[in-house]
Structure formats: structure tokens, C-alpha cells
C-alpha positions as CSV (number, residue, x, y, z in Angstrom):
1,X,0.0,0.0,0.0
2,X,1.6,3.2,-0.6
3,X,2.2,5.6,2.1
4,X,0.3,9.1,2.1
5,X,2.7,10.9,0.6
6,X,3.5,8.7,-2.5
7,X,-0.3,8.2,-2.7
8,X,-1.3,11.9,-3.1
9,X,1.7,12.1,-5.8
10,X,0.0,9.2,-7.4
11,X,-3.3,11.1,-7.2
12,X,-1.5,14.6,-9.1
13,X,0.4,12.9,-11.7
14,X,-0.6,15.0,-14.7
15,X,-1.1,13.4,-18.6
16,X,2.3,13.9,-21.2
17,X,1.7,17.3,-23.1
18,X,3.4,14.9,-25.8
19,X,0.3,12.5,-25.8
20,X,-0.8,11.4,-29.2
21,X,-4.2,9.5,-28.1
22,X,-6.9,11.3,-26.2
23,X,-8.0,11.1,-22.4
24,X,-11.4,11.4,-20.7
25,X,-13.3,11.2,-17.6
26,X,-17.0,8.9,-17.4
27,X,-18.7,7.3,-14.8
28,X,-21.9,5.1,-14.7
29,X,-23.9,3.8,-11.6
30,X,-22.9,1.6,-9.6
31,X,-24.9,-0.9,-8.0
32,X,-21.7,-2.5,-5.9
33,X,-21.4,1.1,-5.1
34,X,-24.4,1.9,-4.8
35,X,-23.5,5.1,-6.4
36,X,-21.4,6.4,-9.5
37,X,-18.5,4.9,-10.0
38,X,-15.7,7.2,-12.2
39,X,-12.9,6.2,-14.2
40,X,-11.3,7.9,-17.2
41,X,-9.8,6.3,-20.6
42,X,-7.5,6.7,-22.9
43,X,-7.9,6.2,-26.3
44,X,-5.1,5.6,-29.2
45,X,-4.4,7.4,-32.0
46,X,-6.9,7.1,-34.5
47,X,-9.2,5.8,-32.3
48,X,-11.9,7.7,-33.8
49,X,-11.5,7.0,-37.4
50,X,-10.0,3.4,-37.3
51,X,-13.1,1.2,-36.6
52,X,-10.5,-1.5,-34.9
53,X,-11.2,-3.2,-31.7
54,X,-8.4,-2.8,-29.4
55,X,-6.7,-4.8,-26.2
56,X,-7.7,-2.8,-22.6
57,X,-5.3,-2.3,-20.3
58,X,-7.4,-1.4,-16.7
59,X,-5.1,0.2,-14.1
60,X,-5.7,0.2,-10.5
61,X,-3.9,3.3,-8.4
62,X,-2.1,2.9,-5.2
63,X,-4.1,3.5,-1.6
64,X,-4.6,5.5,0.2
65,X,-5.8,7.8,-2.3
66,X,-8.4,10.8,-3.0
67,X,-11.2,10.4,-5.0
68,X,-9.4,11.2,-7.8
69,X,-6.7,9.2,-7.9
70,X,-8.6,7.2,-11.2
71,X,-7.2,10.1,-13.2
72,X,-3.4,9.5,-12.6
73,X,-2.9,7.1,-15.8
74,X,-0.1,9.0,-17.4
75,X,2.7,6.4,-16.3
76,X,0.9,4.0,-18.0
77,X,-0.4,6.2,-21.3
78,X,3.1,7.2,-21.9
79,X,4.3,3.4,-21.3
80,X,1.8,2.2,-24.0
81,X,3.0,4.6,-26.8
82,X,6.6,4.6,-25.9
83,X,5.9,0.8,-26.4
84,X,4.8,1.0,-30.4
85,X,2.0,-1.0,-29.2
86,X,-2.0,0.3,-29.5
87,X,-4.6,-0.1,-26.5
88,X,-7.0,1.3,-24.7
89,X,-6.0,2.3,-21.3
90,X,-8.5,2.6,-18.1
91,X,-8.0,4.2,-15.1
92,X,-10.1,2.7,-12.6
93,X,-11.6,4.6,-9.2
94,X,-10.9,2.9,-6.0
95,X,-11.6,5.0,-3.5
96,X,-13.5,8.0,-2.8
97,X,-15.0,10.6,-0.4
98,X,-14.9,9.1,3.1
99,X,-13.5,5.8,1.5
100,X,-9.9,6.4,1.0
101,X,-8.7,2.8,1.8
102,X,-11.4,0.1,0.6
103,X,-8.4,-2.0,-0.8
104,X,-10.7,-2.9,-3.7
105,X,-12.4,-5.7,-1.6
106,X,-15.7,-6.3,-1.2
107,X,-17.0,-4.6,2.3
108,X,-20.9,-5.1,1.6
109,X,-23.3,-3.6,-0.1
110,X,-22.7,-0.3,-1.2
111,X,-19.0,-0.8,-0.6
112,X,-18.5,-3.4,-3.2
113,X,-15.5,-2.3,-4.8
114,X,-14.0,-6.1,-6.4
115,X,-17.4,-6.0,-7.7
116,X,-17.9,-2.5,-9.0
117,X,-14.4,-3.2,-10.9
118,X,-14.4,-6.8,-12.3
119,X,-18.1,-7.0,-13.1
120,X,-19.8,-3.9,-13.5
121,X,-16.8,-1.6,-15.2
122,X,-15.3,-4.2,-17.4
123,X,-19.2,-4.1,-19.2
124,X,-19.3,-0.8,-19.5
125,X,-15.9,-0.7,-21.2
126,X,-17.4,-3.3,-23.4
127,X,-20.5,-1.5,-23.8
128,X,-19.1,2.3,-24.4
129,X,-15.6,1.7,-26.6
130,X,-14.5,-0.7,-29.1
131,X,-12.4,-2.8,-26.7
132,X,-11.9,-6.7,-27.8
133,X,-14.6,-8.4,-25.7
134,X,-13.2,-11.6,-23.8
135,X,-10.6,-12.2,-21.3
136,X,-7.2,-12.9,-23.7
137,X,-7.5,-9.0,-24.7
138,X,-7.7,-7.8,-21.2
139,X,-4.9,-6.8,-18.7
140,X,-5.0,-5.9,-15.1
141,X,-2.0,-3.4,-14.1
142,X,-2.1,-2.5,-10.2
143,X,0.3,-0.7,-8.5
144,X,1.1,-1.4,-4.8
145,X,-2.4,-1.7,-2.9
146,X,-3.7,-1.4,-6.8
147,X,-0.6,-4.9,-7.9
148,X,-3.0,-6.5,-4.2
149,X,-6.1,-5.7,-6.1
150,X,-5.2,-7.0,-9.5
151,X,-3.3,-10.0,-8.0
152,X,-6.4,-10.7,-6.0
153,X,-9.2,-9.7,-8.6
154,X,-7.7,-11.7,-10.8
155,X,-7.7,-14.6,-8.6
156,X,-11.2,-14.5,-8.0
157,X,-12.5,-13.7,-11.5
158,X,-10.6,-16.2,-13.9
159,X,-12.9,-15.6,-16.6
160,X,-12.2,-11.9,-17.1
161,X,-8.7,-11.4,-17.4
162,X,-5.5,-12.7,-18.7
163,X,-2.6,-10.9,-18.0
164,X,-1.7,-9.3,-14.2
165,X,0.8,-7.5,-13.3
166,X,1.5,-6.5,-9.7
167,X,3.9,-3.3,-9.4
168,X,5.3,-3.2,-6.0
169,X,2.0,-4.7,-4.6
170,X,1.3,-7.1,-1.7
171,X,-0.6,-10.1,-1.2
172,X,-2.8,-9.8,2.3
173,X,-5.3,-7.1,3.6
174,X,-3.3,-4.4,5.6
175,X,-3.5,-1.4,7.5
176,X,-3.4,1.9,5.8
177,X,0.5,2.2,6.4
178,X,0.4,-1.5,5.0
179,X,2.5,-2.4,8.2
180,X,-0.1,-5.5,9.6
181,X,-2.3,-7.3,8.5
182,X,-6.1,-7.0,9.4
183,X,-8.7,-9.4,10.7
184,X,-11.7,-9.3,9.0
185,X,-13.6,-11.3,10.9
186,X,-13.9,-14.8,10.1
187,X,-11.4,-17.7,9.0
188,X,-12.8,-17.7,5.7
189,X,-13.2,-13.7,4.8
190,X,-9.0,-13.3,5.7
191,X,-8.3,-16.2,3.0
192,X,-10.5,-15.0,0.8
193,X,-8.4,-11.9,1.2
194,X,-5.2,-13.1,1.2
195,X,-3.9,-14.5,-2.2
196,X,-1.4,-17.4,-0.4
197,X,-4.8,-18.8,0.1
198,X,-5.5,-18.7,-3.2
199,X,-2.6,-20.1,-4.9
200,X,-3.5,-24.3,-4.1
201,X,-6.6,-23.5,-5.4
202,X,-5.8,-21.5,-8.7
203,X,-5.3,-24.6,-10.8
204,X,-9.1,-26.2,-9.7
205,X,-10.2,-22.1,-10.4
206,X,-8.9,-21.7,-13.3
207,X,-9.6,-24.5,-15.1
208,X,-9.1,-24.3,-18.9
209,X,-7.8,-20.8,-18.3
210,X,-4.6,-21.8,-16.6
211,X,-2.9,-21.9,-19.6
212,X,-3.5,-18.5,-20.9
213,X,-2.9,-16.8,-17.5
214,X,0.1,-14.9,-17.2
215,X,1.0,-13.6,-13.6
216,X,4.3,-11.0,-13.4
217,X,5.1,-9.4,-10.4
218,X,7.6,-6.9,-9.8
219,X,9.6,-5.7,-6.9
220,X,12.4,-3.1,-6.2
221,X,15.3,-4.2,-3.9
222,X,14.8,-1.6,-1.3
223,X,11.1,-2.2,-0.6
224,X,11.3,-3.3,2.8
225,X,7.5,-3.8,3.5
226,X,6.8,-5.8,0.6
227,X,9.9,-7.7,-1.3
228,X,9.8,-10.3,1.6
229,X,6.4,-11.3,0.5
230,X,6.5,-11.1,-3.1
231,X,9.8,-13.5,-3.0
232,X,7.4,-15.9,-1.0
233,X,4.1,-15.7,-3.7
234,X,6.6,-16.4,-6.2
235,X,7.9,-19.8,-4.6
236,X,4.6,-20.8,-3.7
237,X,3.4,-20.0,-6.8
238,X,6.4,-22.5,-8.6
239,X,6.1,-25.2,-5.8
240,X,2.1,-25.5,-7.1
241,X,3.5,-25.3,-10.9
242,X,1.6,-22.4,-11.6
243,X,2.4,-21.1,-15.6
244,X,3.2,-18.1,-16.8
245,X,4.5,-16.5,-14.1
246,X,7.3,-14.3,-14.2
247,X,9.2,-12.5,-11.2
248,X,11.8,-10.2,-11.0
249,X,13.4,-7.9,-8.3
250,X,14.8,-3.8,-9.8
251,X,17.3,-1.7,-8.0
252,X,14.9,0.7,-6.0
253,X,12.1,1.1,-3.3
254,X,8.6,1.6,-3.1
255,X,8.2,4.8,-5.2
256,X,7.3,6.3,-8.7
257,X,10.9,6.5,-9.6
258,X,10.8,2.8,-9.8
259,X,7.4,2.4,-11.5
260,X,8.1,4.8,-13.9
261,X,11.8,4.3,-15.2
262,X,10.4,0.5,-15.8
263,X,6.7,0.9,-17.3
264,X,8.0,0.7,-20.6
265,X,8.8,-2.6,-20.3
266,X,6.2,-3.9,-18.2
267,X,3.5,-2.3,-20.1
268,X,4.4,-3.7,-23.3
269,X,5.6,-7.3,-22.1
270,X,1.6,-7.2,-20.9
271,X,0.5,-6.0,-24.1
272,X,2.4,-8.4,-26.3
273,X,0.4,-11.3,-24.3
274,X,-2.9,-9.6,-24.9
275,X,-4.5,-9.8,-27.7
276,X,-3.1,-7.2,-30.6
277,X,-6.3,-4.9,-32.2
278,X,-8.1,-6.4,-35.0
């Protein structure tokens, strides 16, 4: 989870003047929510005019956050052009007035935000843009309590995406400061929430979809909260033969710095697993 000051950084980070694609803000209502749920999306080059279908990439911001943190998608905008590569790009809301650390779990009604993201967003995308319906032309990009999210999304939702990449992201509900871990209640809602529980059971979950999974986690050597753990997910995840998963540690600690002098990469080794626009 990122600490307050990285998060409200992650909540101002403006769009390149040099973008060639287009960004913009929408919302619809949310019945997870129980109220509108925001996100904006970028749109490539051409977009208009081109009549393709194109791969989404959906990108889930760091926590705490302001309510506006679902507008901070340059890092990964910039990433997908850099890359030569064509998507679209959406910036999904996970937190908002009052509700600055829902961890995009599933609280109850009204506070469904798993939900509100996995189910009820990925249709409107469908619906409202020319996105490739289906899971092989979707990717989940999350970065710290965002990489938790995707990670554990993902996890629970094998129909809906194949490629997740966890940026500097943990595996286990936390604390704001992500510095312990919280009870939430019951045995069975903390390993719902915690995706060690999930990894002897990905191979019954996902089925015919095991194969075309890809999970990559990355991790900079200096994190101290969170390398420990993502070192452990990635030999739990070998020791129950999981494919398609790819870890690797960067020089550098829990900050932009790190997310940004990689997203290049990241972004288009997730876009060259997706599928291309057609």
C-alpha cells in the first residue's frame, strides 16, 4: 500500500503534453457502489477513425488515495505509446470521499468495490468503446495496494482477465500504512483476502484458463515492507506449478521513480500477451 505521501503524488500525476491518443473522464452507476462509480480512458491514435477493436489495459492506483486518484494514468499512457504498441487504457476509481482505503475488496453492499471493478466496469468498457470483448484482450495493471487488487481480482475472476501485473503490490489485507495485517472477521473472509490462500486453489479455479494466465510481479530491492512477500508468492506460486509467471526484483524502493523508469517494459511485455487490435 503506498504511504500518504507517494499516494497523493499518485493522485496529481498529470497526462504527457506529448500524448498522441486522447483522455477522458465517465462514470456510470454503480450498483456495488451503490452510487457512480468514475474512471477515465485513454484512447489511441486514430481511435476515432480506425473502426479496430483494441486490447484494454485497466489500471488500479495505489491506496490511500483521494477520489481522484482514477485520473493519474499518465505512467501508464506514456508506457503504451513509448511501447509502439496500441490499446486502450482505463484508469479505474478505487476510493472515494470518506472511503480512502477500501483496498478494492468487497465490504458489503454499497461498498463493493472487487465487484464495481471486475463486473460492472469491465461491461461498461465493453459497452461504451470498441475494446476486444473476452478475457485474452484484457490486462490488469495494479500498483502497490492497486498490484494486491489485480493480484487478488484476478484470482477471483478467472474468466475476465489474462494478464496481471503486480507493481510493488502485496498479497494480504493491511493497515493503511500496510505495516499489519487486518482481521476481517472470520477464517474464511481473511483467506478470501489473502492471495497465499489462493494459490492451491488457482489450478481447480482456473480451469481451462490456466494456460493463458500470465501472472508478473515486480519488486524493487529496497522495498522493505513488501519484497519479503512477493519472493514468498513467487515460490509458492512454482512449488504448485503455476504457468506463466514471471518475477523479478529492480534496483529501488517503493516509489514512482521505480514504477516509472520500468513501465516501458512492463506495459508492453503485458500488451504483447494480450491480444493485438483487430
Amino acid at each position: 500500500m503506498l504511504a500518504l505521501a507517494t499516494a497523493a503524488e499518485g493522485a496529481v500525476e498529470v497526462q504527457s503534453r506529448s500524448l498522441h491518443g486522447t483522455v477522458s473522464y465517465g462514470g456510470f452507476f454503480s450498483h456495488a457502489l451503490d452510487g457512480v462509480d468514475h474512471y477515465s480512458v485513454y484512447l489511441p491514435p486514430g481511435y476515432a477513425s480506425s473502426g479496430r477493436r483494441y486490447p484494454v489495459v485497466y489500471f488500479l492506483h495505489g491506496l490511500p488515495a483521494a477520489p481522484t486518484a482514477y485520473r493519474s494514468i499518465a505512467t501508464i499512457t506514456d508506457a503504451v505509446e513509448r511501447s509502439g504498441r496500441e490499446a486502450i487504457v482505463v484508469g479505474v476509481e478505487g476510493a472515494r470521499a470518506g472511503d480512502a482505503d477500501p483496498e478494492w475488496r468487497d465490504w458489503g453492499p454499497g461498498r463493493d468495490w472487487e465487484t464495481a471493478t471486475a463486473v460492472e466496469l469491465v461491461h461498461v468498457i465493453d459497452d461504451r468503446y470498441r475494446s476486444i470483448p473476452g478475457r485474452a484482450a484484457r490486462a490488469l495493471i495494479g500498483i502497490s495496494a492497486g498490484g494486491y487488487g489485480a493480484t487478488l481480482i484476478a484470482s477471483h475472476h478467472p474468466a475476465t482477465y489474462a494478464v496481471i501485473e503486480s507493481w510493488s503490490g502485496y498479497f494480504h489485507a493491511t493497515n493503511p500504512a500496510g505495516t499489519a495485517a487486518l482481521d476481517l472477521g472470520s477464517t474464511a473472509a481473511d483467506q478470501w483476502a489473502n492471495f497465499s490462500q489462493q494459490v492451491p486453489l488457482l489450478r481447480q479455479r482456473f480451469g481451462k484458463w490456466l494456460s493463458t494466465t500470465y501472472y508478473r510481479f515486480y519488486s524493487g530491492t529496497d522495498d522493505a515492507r513488501f519484497i519479503v512477500e512477493n519472493e514468498g508468492i513467487a515460490a509458492e506460486l512454482r512449488h504448485y506449478r503455476i504457468p506463466h509467471v514471471y518475477f523479478r526484483v529492480y534496483v529501488g524502493a517503493h516509489t514512482w521513480s521505480l514504477w516509472r523508469e520500468h513501465a516501458e517494459v512492463w506495459v508492453a511485455r503485458a500488451l504483447a500477451l494480450a491480444t493485438s487490435p483487430r
